[in-house]
C-alpha positions as MATLAB code, in Angstrom:
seq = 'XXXXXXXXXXXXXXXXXXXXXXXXXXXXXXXXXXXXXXXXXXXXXXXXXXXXXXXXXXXXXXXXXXX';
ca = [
     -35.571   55.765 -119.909;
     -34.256   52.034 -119.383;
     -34.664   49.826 -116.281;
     -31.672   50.446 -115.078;
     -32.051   54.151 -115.078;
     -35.518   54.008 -113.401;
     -34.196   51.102 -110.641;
     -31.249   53.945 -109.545;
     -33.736   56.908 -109.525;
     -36.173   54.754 -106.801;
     -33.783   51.941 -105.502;
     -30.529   51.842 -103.567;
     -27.500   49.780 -104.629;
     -26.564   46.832 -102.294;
     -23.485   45.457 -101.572;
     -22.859   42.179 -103.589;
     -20.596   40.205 -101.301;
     -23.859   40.420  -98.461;
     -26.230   38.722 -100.553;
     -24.159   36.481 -102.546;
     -24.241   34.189  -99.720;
     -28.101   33.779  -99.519;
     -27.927   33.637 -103.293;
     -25.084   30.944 -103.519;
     -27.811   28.183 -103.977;
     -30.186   29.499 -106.292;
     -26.949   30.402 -108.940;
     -26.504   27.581 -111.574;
     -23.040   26.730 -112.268;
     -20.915   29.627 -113.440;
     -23.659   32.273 -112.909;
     -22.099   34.751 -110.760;
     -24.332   37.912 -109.491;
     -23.756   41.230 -111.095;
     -25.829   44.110 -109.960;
     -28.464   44.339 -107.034;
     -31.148   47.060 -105.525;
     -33.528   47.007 -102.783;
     -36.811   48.482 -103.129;
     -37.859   49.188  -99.380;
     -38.160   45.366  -98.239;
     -37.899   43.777 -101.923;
     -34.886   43.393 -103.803;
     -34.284   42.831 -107.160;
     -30.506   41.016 -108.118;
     -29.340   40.893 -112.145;
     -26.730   37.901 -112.574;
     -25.326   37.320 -116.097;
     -27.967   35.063 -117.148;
     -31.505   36.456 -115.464;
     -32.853   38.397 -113.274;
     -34.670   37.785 -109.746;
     -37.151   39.778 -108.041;
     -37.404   38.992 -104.163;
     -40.850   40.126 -102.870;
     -40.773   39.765  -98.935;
     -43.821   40.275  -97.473;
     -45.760   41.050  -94.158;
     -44.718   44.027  -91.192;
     -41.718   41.533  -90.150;
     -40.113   40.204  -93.650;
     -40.738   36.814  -92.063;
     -42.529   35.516  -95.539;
     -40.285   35.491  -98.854;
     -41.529   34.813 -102.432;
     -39.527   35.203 -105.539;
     -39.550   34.663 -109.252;
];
């Protein structure tokens, strides 16, 4: 079983065009986003080059890590 089939068995699809605006300045030029998933509060986005894990923490989201 690949990633991909394990993210869509636990994770629900998000809508690109809502996070590609918070993502707009982390993208180098020409990296455009291509598939994303949220994990209760976390959220993990695949562009064409890498992919970024967003681990928000704490009961109100108000702290946000990612890697």
């Amino acid at each position: 079983m690949g990633l991909i089939d394990t993210l869509l068995g636990r994770a629900s699809a998000k809508n690109l065009e809502r996070i590609a605006e918070d993502f707009a300045p982390l993208l180098a030029p020409g990296e455009t986003l291509q598939r994303a998933f949220g994990l209760v509060r976390d959220l993990i986005v695949f562009t064409d080059r890498r992919l970024v894990f967003v681990n928000k923490q704490g009961v109100t989201g108000s702290k946000i890590g990612g890697c």
